[in-house]
C-alpha positions, 0 to 999 in steps of 0.5 A: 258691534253688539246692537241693542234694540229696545221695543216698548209700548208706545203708551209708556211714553206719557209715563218714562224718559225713553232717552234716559231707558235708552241712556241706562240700558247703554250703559249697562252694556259699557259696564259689562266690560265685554264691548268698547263703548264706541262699538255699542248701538243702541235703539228703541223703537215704540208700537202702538198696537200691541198684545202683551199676554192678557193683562199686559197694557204695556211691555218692554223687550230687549234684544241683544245682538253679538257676534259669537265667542262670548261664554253662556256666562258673560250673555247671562250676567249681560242679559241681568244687567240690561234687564235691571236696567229696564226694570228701574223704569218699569215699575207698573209694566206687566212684560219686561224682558230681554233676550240675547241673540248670537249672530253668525259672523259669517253671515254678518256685514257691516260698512268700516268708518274711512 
């Protein structure tokens, strides 16, 4: 577990390496120390029609799924390093973020490996 999904502007294809944001954003997570390496899943997905604030032509969003149990401080620093990551490929995009979202164990199922 922890799932990191990356939307971007559809457009933002023509300028960066969405393999090498995905790969970066990826390790960003492995260097927080807080996961197994094995564990992470990372995605992205692009969108063509979009609006990103008014003078937004492109936009970058992270979001960050957890179980609970990681402290206000460990989600921060991991929320900077994904974002600094995004940042390296974002120069010339108006909306970069990310958003770190705590998900209830309880109402979370996943399939183990045999």
């Amino acid at each position: 577990m922890p799932h990191l999904i990356i939307e971007y502007a559809k457009n933002l294809e023509e300028k960066i390496s969405v393999a090498a944001l995905v790969s970066s954003a990826q390790e960003a997570m492995r260097r927080s120390g807080l996961f197994a390496s094995h564990n992470i899943k990372t995605r992205a997905k692009s969108y063509e029609q979009f609006i990103a604030g008014d003078n937004g032509n492109s936009f970058i969003h992270a979001e960050i799924r957890l179980l609970e149990g990681r402290s206000s401080r460990e989600r921060e620093a991991l929320s900077s390093a994904v974002f600094n990551s995004l940042c390296q490929f974002a120069e010339g995009v108006p909306a970069v973020s990310v958003e770190v979202r705590e998900m209830d164990a309880s109402c979370y199922s996943k399939r183990v490996p045999f």
